[in-house]
C-alpha positions in Angstrom: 20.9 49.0 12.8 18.0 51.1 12.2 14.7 50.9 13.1 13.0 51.9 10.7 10.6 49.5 8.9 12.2 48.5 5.7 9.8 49.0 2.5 10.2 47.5 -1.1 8.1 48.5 -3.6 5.0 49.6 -0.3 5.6 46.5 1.2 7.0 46.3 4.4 9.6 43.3 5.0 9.6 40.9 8.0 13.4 41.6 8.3 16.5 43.5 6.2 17.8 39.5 5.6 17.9 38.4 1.8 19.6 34.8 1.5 20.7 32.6 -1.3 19.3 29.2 -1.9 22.1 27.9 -3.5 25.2 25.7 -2.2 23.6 24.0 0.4 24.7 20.3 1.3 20.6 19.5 0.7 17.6 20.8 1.0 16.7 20.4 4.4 19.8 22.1 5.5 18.5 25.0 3.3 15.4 25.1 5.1 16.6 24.7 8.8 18.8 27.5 7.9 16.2 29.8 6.5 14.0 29.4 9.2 16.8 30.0 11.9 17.7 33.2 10.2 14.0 34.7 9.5 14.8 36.2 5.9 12.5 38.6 4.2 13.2 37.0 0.9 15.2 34.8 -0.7 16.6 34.8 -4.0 17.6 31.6 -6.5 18.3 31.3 -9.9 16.0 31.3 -12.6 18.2 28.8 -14.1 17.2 26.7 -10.9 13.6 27.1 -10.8 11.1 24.7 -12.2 7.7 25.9 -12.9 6.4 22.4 -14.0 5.4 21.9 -10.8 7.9 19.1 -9.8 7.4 18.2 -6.1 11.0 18.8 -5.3 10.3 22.2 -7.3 12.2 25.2 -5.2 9.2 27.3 -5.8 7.0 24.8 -4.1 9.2 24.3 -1.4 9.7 28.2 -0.7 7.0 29.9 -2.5 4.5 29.9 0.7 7.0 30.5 3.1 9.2 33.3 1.8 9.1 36.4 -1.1 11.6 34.7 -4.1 13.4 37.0 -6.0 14.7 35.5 -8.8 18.1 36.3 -10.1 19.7 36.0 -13.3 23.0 33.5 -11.7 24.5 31.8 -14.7 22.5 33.7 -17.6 23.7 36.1 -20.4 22.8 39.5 -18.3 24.5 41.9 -21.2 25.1 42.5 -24.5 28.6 42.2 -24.4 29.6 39.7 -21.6 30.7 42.7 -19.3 29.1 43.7 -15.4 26.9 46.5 -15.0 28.0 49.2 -12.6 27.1 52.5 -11.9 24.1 55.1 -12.0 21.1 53.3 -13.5 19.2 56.7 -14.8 17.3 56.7 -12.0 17.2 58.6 -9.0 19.1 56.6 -6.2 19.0 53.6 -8.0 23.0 52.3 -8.7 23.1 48.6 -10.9 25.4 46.3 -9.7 24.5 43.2 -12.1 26.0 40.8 -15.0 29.2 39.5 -13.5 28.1 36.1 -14.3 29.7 32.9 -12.5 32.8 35.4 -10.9 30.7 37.3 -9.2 31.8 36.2 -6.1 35.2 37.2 -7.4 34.6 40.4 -8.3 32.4 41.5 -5.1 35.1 43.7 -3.7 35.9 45.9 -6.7 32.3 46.5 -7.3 31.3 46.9 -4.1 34.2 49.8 -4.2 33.1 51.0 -7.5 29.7 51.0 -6.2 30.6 52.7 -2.4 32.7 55.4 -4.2 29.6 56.4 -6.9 27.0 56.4 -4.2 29.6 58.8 -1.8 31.1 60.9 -4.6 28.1 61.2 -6.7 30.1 60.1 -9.4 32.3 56.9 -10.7 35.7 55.9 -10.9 37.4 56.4 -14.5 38.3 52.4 -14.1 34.9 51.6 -14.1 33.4 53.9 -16.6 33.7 51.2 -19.5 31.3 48.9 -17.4 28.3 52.1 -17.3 24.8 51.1 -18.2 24.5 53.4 -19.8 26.6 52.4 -22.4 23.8 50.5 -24.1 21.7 53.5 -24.6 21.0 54.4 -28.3 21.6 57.6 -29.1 18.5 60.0 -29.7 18.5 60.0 -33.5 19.0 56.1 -33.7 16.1 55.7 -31.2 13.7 58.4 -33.0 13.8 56.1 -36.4 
């Protein structure tokens, strides 16, 4: 592994560990586990986050202690119900998103559609249906 620090966004992380808060048998599992493993962040759903200020509230059990990054697990991510892969428009920045509750299925393929675009520069013709760019609006619809 490198040693190099690892920067988001000009902040330097603790660690190259991101974990899930979800699918633990309770919360104090969660937290022994967290703290064992030293993550940099960890993510949860937005669909499990309660900003009322509940005392059982994720946010107030995490917030001080760790960077959240919430997630969009469980929510409409795309227009039509279809993942995201592929170049994103930006420089070194490939989008890997919207698979909704099979995304656990689906890790291999896009992690291979994903490996390939980033090695070849380019993607597989299987995956070119699931582009984002395929929500882009064409210059003359976006001019009016």
């Amino acid at each position: 592994m490198s040693n190099d620090p690892f920067i988001i966004a000009g902040t330097t992380m603790s660690s190259r560990l991101f974990v899930g808060s979800a699918r633990y048998p309770s919360q104090q599992v969660m937290l022994d586990a967290m703290a064992a493993s030293g993550p940099c962040m960890v993510t949860m759903s937005i669909r499990r986050i309660s900003l009322k200020g509940y005392a059982e509230s994720l946010v107030d059990l995490l917030g001080d202690k760790y960077r959240i990054l919430p997630n969009t697990a469980g929510c409409v991510t795309s227009r039509d119900d279809a993942p995201m892969l592929g170049p994103s428009g930006i420089d070194g920045l490939t989008i890997a998103t919207g698979h909704h509750r099979n995304g656990i299925l689906l890790t291999p393929v896009s992690a291979a559609v994903v490996a390939d675009g980033i090695l070849t520069g380019g993607m597989p013709e299987i995956a070119l249906p699931f582009a984002p760019g395929r929500f882009a609006r064409p210059a003359a619809e976006a001019a009016q």
